[in-house]
RORO-567102 format. One record per atom (N, C-alpha, C): chain; residue number from 1; residue in three letters; x negated, y negated, z negated. Coordinates in pm, whole numbers, padded with zeros to 5 digits, always signed. Atoms other than C-alpha are relative to their C-alpha. Layout:
BEGIN
A, NUM, ALA, X, Y, Z .
...
This chain:
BEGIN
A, 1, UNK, -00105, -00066, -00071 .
A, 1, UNK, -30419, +13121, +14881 .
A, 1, UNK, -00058, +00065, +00125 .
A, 2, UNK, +00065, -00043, -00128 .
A, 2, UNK, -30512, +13361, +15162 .
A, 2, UNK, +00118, -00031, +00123 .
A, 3, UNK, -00037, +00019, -00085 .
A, 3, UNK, -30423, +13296, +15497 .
A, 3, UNK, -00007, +00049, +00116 .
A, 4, UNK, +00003, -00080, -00092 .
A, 4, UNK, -30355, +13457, +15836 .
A, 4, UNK, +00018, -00119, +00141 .
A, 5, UNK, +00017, +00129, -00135 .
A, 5, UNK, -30472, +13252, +16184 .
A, 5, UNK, +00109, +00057, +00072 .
A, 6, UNK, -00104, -00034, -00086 .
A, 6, UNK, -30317, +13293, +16478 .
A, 6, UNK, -00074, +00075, +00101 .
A, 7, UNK, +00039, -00118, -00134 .
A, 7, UNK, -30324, +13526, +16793 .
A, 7, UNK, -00108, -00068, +00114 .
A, 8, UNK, +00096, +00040, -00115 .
A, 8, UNK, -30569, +13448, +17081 .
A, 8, UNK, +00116, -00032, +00103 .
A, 9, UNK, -00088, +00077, -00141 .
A, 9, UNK, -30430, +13229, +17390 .
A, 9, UNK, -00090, +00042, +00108 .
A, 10, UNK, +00133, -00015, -00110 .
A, 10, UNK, -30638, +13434, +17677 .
A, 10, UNK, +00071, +00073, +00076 .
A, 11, UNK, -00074, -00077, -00074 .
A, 11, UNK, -30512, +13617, +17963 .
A, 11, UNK, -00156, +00054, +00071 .
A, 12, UNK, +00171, -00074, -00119 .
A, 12, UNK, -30756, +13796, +18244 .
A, 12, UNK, -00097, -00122, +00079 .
A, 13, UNK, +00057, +00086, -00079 .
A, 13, UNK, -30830, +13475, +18408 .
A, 13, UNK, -00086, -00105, -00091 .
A, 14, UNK, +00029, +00109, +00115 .
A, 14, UNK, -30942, +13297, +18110 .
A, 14, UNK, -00214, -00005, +00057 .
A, 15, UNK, +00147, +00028, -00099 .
A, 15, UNK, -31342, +13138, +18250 .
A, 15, UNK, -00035, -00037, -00116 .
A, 16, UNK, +00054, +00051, +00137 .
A, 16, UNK, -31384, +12948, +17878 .
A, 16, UNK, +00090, +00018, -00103 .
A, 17, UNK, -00070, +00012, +00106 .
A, 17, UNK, -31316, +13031, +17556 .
A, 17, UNK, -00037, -00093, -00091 .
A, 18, UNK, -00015, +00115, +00106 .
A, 18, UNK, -31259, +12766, +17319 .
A, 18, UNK, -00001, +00085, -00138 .
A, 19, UNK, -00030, -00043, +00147 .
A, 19, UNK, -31326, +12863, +16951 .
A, 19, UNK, -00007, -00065, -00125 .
A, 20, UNK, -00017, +00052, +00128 .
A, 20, UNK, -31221, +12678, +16644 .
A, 20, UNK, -00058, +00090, -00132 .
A, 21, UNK, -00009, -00130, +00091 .
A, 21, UNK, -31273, +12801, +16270 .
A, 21, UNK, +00112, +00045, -00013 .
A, 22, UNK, -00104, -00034, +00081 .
A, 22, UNK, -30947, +12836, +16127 .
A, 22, UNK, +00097, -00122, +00051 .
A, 23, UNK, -00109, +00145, +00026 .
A, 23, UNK, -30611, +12640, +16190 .
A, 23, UNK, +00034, -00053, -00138 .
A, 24, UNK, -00015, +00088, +00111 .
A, 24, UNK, -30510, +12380, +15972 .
A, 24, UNK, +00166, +00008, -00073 .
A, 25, UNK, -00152, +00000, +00075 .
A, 25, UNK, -30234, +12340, +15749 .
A, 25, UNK, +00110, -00021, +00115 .
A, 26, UNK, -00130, +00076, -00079 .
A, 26, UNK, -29994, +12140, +16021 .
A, 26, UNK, -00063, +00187, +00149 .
A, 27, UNK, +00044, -00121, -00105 .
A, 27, UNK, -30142, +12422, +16310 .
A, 27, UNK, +00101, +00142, -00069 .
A, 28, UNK, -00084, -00097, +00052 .
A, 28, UNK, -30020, +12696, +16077 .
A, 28, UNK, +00124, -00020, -00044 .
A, 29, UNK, -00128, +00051, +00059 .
A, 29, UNK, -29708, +12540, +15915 .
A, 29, UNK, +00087, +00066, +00219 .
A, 30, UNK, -00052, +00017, -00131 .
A, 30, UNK, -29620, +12462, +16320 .
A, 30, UNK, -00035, +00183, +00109 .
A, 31, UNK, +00068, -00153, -00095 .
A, 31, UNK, -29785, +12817, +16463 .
A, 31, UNK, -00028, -00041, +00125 .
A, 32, UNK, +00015, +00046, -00173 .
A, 32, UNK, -29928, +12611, +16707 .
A, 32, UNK, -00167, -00017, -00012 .
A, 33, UNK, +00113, +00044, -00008 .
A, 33, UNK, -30305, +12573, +16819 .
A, 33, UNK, -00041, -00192, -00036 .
A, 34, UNK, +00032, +00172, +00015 .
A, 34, UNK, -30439, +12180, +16707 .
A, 34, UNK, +00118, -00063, -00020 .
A, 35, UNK, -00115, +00065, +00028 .
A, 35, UNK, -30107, +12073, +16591 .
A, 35, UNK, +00036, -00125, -00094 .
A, 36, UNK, +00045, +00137, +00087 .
A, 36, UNK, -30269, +11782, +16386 .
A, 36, UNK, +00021, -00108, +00080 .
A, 37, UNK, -00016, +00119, -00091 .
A, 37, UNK, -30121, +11461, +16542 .
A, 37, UNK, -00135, -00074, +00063 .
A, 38, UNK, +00128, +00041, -00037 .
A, 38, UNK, -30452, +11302, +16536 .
A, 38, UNK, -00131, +00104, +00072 .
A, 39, UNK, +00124, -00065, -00036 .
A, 39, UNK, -30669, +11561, +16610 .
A, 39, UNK, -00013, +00025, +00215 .
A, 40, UNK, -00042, +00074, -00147 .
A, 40, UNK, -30776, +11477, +16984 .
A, 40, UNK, -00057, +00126, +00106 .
A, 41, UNK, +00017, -00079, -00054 .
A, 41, UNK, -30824, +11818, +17113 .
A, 41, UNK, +00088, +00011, +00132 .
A, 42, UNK, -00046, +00019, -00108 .
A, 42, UNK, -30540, +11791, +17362 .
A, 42, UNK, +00002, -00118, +00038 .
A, 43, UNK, +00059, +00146, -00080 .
A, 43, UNK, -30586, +11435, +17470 .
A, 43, UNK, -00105, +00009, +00060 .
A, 44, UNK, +00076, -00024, -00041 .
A, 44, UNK, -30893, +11509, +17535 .
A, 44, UNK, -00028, +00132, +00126 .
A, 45, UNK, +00001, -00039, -00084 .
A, 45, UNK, -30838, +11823, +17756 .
A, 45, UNK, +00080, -00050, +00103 .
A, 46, UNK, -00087, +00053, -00090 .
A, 46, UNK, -30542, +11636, +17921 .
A, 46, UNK, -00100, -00082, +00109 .
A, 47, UNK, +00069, +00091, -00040 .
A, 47, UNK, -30808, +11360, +18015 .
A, 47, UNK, -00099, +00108, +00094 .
A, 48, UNK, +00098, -00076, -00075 .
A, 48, UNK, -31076, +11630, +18103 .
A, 48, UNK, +00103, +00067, +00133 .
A, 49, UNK, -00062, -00055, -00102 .
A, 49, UNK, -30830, +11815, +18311 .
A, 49, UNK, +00110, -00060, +00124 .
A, 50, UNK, -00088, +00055, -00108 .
A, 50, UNK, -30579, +11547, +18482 .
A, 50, UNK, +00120, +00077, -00039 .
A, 51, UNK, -00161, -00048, +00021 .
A, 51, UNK, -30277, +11660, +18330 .
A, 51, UNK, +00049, -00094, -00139 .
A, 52, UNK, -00064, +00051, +00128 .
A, 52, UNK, -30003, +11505, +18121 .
A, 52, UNK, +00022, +00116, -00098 .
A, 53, UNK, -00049, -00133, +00095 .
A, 53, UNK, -30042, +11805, +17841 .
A, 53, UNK, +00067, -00113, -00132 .
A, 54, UNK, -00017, +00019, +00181 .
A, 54, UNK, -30010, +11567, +17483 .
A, 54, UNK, +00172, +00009, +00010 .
A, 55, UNK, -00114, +00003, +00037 .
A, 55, UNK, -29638, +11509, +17528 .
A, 55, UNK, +00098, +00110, +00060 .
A, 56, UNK, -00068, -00115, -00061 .
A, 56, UNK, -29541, +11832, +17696 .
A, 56, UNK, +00051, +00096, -00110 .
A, 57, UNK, -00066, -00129, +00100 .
A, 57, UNK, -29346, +12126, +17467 .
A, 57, UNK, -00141, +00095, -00029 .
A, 58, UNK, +00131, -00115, +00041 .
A, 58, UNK, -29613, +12351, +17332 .
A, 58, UNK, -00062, +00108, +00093 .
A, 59, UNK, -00032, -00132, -00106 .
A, 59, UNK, -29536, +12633, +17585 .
A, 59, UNK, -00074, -00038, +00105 .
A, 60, UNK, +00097, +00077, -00165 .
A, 60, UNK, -29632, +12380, +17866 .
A, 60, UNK, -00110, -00046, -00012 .
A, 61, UNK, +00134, +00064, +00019 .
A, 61, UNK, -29923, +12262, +17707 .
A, 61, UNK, -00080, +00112, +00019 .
A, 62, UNK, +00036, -00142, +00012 .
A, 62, UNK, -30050, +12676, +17671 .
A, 62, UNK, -00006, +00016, +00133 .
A, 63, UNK, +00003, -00023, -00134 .
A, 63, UNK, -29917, +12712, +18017 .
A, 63, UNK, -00113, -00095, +00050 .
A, 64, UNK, +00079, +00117, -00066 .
A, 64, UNK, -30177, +12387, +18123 .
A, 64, UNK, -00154, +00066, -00041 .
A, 65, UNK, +00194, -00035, +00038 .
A, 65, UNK, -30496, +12540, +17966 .
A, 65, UNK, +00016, +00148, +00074 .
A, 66, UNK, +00003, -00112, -00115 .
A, 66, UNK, -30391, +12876, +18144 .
A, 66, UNK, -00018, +00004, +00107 .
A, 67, UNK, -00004, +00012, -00146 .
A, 67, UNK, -30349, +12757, +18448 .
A, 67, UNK, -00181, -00051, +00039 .
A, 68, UNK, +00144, +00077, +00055 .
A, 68, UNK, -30691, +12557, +18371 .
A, 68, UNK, -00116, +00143, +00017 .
A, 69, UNK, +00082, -00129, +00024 .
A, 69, UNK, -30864, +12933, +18309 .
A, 69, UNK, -00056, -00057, -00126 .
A, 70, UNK, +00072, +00041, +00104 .
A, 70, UNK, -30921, +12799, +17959 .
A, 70, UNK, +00081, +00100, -00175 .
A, 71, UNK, -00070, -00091, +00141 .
A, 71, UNK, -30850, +13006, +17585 .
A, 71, UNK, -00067, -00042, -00103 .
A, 72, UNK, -00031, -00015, +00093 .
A, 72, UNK, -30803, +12974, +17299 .
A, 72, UNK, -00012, +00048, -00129 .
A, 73, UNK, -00025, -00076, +00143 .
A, 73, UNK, -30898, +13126, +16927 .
A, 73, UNK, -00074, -00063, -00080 .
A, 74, UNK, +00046, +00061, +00146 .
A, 74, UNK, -31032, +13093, +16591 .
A, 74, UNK, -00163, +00078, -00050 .
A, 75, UNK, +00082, -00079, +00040 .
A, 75, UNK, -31371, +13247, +16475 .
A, 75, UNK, +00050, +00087, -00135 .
A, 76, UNK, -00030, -00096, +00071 .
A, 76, UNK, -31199, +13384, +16176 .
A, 76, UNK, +00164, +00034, +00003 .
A, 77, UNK, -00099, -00035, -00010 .
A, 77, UNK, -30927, +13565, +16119 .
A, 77, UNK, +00091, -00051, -00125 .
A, 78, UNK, -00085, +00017, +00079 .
A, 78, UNK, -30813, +13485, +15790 .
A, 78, UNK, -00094, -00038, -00132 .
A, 79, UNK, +00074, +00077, +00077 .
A, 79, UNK, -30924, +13271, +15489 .
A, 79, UNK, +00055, -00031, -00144 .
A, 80, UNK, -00078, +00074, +00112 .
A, 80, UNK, -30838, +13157, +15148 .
A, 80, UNK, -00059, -00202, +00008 .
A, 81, UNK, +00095, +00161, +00018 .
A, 81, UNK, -30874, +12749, +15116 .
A, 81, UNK, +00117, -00078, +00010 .
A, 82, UNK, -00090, +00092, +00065 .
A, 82, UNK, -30653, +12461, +14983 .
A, 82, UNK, -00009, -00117, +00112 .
A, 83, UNK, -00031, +00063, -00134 .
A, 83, UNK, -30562, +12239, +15265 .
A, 83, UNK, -00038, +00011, +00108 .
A, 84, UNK, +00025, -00053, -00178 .
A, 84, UNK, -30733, +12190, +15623 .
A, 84, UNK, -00114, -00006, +00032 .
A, 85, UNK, +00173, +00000, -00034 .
A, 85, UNK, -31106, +12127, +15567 .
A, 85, UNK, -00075, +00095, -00034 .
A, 86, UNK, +00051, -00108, +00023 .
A, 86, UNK, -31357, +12362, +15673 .
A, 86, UNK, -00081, +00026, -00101 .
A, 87, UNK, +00091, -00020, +00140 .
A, 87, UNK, -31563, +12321, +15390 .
A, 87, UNK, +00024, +00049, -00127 .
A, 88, UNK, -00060, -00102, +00109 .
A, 88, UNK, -31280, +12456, +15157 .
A, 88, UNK, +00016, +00163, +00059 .
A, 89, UNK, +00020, -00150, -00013 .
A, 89, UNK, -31331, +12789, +15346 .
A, 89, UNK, -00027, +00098, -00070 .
A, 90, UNK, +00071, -00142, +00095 .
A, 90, UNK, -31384, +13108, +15145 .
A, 90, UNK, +00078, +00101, +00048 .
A, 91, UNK, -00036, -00180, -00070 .
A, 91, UNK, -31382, +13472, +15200 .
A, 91, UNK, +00097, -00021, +00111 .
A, 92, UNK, -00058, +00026, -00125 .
A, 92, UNK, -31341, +13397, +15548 .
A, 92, UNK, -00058, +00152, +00094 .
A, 93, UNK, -00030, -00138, -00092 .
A, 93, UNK, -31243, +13730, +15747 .
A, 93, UNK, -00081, -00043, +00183 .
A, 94, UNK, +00010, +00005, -00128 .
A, 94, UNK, -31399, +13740, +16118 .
A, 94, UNK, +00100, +00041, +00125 .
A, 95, UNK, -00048, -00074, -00123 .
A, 95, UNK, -31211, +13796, +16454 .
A, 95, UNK, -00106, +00083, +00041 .
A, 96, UNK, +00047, -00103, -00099 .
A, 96, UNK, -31306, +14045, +16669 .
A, 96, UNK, -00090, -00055, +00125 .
A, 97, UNK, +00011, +00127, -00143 .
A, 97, UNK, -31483, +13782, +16912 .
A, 97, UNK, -00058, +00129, +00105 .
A, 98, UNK, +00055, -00091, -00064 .
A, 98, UNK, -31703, +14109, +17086 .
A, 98, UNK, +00144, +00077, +00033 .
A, 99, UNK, -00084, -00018, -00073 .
A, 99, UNK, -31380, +14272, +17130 .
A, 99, UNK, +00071, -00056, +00078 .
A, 100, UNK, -00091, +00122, -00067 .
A, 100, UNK, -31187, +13992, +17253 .
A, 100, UNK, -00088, -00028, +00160 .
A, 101, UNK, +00030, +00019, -00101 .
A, 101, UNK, -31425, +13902, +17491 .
A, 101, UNK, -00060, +00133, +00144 .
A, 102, UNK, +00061, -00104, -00065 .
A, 102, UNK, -31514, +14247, +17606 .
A, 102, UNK, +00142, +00036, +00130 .
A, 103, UNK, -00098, -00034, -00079 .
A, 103, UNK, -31120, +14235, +17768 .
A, 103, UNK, +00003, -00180, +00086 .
A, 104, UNK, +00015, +00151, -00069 .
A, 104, UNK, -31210, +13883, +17930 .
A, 104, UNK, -00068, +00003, +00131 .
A, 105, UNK, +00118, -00044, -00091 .
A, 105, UNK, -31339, +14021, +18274 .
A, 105, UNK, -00044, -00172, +00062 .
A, 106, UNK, +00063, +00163, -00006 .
A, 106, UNK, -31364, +13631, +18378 .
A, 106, UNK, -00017, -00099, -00055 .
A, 107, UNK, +00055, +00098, +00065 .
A, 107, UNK, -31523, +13487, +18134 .
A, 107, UNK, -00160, -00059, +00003 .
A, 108, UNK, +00079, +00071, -00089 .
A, 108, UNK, -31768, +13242, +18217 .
A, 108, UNK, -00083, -00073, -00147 .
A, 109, UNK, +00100, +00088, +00167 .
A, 109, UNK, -31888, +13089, +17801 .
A, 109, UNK, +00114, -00043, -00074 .
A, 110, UNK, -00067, -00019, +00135 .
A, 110, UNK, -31791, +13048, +17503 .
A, 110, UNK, -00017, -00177, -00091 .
A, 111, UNK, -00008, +00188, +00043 .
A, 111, UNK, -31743, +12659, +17341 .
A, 111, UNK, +00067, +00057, -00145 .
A, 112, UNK, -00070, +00030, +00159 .
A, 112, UNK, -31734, +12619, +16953 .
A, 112, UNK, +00015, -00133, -00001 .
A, 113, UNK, -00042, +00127, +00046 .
A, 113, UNK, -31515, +12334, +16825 .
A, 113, UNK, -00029, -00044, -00100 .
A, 114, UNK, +00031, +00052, +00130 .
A, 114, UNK, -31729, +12201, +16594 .
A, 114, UNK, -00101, +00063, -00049 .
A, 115, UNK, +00086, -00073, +00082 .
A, 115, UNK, -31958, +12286, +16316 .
A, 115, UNK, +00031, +00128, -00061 .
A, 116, UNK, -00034, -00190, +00098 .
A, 116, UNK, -31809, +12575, +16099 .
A, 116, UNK, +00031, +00074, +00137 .
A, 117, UNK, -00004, -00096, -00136 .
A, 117, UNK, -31684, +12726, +16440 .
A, 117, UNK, -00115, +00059, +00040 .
A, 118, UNK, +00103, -00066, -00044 .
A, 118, UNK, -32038, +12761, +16550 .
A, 118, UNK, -00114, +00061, -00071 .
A, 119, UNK, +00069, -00063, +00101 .
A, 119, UNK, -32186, +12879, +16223 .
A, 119, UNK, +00011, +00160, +00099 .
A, 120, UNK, -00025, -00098, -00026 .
A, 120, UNK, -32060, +13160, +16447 .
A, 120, UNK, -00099, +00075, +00131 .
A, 121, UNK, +00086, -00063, -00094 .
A, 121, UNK, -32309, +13176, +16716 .
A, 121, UNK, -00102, +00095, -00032 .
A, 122, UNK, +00071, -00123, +00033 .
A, 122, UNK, -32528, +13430, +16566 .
A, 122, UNK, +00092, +00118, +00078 .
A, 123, UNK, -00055, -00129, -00043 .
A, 123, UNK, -32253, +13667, +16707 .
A, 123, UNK, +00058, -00042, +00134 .
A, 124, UNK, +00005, -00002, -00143 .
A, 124, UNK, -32116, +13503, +17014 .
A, 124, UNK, -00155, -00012, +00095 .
A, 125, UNK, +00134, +00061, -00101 .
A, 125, UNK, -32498, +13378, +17136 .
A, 125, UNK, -00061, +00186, +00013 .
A, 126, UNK, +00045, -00153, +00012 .
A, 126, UNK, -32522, +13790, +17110 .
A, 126, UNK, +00132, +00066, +00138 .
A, 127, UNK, -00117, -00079, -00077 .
A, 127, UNK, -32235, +13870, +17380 .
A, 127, UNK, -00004, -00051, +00198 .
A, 128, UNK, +00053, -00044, -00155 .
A, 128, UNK, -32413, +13818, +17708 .
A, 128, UNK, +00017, -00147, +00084 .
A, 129, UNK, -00115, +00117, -00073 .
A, 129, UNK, -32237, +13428, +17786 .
A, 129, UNK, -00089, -00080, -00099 .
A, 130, UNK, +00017, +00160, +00112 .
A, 130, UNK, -32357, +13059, +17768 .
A, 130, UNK, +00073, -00014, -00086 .
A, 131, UNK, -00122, +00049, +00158 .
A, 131, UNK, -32221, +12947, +17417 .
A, 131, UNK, -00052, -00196, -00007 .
A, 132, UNK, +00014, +00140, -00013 .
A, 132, UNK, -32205, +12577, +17373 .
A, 132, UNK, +00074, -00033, -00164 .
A, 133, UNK, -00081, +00049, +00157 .
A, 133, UNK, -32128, +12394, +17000 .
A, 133, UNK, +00015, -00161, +00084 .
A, 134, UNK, -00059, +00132, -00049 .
A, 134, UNK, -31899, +12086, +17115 .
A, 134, UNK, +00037, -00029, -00128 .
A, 135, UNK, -00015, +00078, +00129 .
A, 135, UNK, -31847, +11790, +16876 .
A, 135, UNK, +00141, +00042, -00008 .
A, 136, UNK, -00116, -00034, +00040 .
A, 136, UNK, -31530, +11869, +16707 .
A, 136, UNK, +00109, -00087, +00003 .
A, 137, UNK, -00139, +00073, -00002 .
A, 137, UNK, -31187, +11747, +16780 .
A, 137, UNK, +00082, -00031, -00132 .
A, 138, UNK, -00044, -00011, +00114 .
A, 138, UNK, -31130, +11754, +16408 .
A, 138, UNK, +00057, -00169, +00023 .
A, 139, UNK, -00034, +00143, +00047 .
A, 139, UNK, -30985, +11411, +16295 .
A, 139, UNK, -00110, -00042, -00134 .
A, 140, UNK, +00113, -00009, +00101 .
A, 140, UNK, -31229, +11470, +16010 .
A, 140, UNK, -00163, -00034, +00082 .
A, 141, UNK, +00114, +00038, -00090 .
A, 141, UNK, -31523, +11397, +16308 .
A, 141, UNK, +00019, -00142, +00034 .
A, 142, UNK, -00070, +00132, -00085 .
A, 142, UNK, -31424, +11017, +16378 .
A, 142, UNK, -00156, -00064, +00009 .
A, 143, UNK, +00096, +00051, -00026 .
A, 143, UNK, -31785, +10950, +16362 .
A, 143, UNK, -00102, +00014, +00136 .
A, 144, UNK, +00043, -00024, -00173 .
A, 144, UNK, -31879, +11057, +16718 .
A, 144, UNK, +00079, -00062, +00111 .
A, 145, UNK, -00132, +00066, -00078 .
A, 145, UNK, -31699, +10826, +16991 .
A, 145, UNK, +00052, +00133, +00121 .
A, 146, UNK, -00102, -00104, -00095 .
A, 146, UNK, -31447, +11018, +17245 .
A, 146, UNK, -00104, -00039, +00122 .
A, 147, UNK, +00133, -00061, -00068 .
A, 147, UNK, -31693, +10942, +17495 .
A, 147, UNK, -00098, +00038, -00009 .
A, 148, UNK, +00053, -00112, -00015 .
A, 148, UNK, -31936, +11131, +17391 .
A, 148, UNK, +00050, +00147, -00027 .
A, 149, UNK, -00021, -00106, +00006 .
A, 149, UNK, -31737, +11418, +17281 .
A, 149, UNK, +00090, +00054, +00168 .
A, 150, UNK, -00049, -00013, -00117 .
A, 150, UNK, -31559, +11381, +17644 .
A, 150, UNK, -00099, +00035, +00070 .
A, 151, UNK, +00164, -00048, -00098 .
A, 151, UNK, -31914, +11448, +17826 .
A, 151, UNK, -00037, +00108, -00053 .
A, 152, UNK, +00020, -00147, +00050 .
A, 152, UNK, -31996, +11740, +17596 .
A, 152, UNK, +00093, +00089, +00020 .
A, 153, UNK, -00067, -00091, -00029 .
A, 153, UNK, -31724, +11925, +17664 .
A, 153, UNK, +00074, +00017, +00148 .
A, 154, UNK, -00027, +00001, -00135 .
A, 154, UNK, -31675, +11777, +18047 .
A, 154, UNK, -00122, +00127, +00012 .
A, 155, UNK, +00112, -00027, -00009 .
A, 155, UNK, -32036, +11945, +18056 .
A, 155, UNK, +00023, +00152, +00025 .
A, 156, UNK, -00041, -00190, -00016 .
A, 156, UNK, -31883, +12325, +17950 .
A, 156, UNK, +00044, -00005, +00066 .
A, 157, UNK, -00079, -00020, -00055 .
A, 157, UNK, -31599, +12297, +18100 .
A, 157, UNK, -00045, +00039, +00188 .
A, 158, UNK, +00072, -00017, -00144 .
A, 158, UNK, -31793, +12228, +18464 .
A, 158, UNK, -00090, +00160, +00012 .
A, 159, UNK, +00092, -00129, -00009 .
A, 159, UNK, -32066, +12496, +18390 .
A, 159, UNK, +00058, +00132, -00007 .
A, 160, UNK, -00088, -00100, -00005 .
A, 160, UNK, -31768, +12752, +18341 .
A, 160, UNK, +00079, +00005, +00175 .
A, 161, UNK, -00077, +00004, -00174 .
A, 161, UNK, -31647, +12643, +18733 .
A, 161, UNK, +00148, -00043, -00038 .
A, 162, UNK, -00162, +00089, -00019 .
A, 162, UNK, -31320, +12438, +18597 .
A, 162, UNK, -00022, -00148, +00019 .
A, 163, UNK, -00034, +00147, -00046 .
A, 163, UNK, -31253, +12129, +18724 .
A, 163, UNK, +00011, -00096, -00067 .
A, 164, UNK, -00003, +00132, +00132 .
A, 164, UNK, -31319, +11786, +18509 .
A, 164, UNK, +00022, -00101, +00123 .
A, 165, UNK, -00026, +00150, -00073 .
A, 165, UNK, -31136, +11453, +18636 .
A, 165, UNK, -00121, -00091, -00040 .
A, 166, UNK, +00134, +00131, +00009 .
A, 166, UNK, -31439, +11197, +18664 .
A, 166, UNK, +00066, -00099, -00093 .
A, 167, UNK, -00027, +00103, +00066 .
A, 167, UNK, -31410, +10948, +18411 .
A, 167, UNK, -00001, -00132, +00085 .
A, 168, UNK, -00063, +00093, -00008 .
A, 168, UNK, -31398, +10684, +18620 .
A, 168, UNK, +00102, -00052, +00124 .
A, 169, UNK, -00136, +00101, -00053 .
A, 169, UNK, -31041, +10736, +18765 .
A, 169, UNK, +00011, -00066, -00046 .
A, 170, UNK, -00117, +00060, +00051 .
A, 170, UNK, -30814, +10521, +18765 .
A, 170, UNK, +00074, -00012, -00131 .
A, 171, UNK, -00141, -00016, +00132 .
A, 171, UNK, -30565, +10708, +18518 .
A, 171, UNK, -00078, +00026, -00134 .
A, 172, UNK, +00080, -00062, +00058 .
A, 172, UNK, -30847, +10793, +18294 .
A, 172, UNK, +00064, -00117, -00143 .
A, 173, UNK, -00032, +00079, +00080 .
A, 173, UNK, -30721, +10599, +17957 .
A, 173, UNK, -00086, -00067, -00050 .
A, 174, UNK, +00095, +00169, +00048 .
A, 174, UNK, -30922, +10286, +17825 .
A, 174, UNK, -00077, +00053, -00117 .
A, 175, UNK, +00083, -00028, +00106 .
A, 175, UNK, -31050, +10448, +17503 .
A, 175, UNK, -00137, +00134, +00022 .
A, 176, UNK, +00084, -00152, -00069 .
A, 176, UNK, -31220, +10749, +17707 .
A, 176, UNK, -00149, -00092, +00128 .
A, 177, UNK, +00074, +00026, -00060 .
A, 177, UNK, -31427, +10505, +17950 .
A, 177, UNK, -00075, -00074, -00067 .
């Protein structure tokens, strides 16, 4: 079945772009970025950033990585493949990532979520910006603990000039220290 991703979450201020391959079944069903209950992509920026995003409305969670200077997209645009793993990928369409980022005047690097995402650095590691492959928030990754994928992506996030809560506040949750 072919399939159509979703739009880019970036405005002018955007410092890191985040790039997945493809949303997943529940992401597309929902038309929402990471909309996989488990998948610990927003827990994990909540934690990195000091905000309550997981239980916020979608809108406010978008609004929280904006405010953040953080975006949003997919390396491809559109795919055929039978549920949500990247490995059922085929005739997978590209975004525009060189255009996209060419309207990004503050952008600061580029973060793939994961492995198939960064199959893609041949073309971002070509667009002038640190690129970084972070362990993947997939739920399909459970073999890497959340602290280390919390340090790899505290790591971009800093080197882009956004702000990471130290792991060891306080509020920092028990499975992250």
């Amino acid at each position: 079945m072919s399939l159509a991703g979703l739009p880019p979450l970036v405005d002018s201020g955007t410092q890191l772009l985040i790039l997945g391959s493809f949303p997943g079944v529940a992401s597309l069903t929902r038309q929402q970025y990471y909309a996989h209950p488990r998948n610990l992509f927003w827990p994990l920026l909540a934690d990195l950033l000091g905000r309550p995003m997981v239980d916020l409305p979608y809108a406010q969670r978008l609004q929280a990585l904006q405010d953040a200077h953080i975006g949003v997209w997919d390396v491809y645009a559109s795919c055929r493949r039978e549920g949500s793993l990247d490995s059922a990928i085929r005739e997978a369409v590209p975004n525009d990532l060189r255009g996209l980022v060419a309207r990004l005047p503050a952008l600061a690097g580029i973060a793939h979520n994961g492995a198939a995402s960064a199959r893609e650095m041949r073309v971002t590691g070509t667009l002038g910006l640190p690129v970084w492959r972070l362990p993947s928030t997939s739920p399909a990754n459970a073999g890497q603990s959340r602290a280390h994928k919390r340090a790899a992506w505290a790591a971009a996030l800093q080197a882009c000039g956004i702000a990471v809560r130290p792991l060891a506040d306080a509020g920092a949750p028990p499975a992250l220290r």
